[in-house]
C-alpha positions in Angstrom: 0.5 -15.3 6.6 -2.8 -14.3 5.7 -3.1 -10.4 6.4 -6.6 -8.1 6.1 -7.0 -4.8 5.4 -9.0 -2.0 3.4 -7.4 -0.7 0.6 -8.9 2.2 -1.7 -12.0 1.5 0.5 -12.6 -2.3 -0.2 -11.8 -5.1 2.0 -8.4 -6.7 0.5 -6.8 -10.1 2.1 -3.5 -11.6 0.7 -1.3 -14.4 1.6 2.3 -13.2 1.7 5.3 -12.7 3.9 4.3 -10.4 6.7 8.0 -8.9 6.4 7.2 -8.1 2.8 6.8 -4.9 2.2 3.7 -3.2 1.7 4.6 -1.4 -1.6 5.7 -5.0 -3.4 2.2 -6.5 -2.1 0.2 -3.7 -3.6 1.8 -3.4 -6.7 2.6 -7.5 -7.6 0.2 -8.9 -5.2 -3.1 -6.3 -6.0 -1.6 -5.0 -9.4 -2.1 -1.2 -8.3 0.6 0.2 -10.7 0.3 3.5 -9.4 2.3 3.5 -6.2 6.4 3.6 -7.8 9.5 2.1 -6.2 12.4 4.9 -6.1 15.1 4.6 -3.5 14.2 1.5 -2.1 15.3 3.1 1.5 12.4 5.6 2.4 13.6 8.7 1.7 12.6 9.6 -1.9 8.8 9.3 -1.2 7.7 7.9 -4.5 6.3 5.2 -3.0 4.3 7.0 0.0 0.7 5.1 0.7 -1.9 6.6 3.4 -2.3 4.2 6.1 -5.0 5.3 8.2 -4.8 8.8 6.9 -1.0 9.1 7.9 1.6 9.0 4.5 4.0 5.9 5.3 6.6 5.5 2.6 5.7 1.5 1.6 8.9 0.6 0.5 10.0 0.0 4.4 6.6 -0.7 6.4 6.0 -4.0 6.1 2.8 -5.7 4.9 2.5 -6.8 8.3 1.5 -3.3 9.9 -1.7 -3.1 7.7 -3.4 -6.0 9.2 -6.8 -4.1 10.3 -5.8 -0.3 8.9 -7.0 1.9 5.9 -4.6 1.8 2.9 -5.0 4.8 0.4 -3.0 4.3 -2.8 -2.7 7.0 -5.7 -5.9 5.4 -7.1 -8.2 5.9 -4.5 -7.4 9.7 -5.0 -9.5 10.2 -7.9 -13.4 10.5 -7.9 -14.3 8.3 -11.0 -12.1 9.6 -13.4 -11.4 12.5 -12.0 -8.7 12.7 -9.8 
């Protein structure tokens, strides 16, 4: 399933399972190491995202719910290198 979206404010679109979820697609998929796996069952938060400016813990939203939205990993926090 081919699925669009905007991630750290550039147009991204991958080819994956739409049940995959979104924190294996950015970090294998769009090699964005910041965003950790913890729990694996959304309650430790290491792995929170913004998606359209509300914190979703990726690890259980699947890649399917971006289609269309604003992602915001850990790396589109800084300004240059400054984060």
């Amino acid at each position: 399933m081919k699925i669009s979206f905007n991630i750290n404010n550039k147009p991204q679109t991958v080819e994956v399972d739409g049940d995959t979820p979104l924190l294996w697609v950015v970090r294998d998929v769009l090699n964005l190491k910041g965003t950790k796996f913890g729990c694996g069952k959304a309650a430790c938060g290491a792995c929170t995202l913004h998606v359209n400016g509300q914190a979703v813990r990726s690890c259980s939203y699947a890649v399917k719910f971006a289609e269309g939205k604003k992602v915001t990993t850990i790396e589109g926090l800084a300004d240059g290198d400054k984060l």
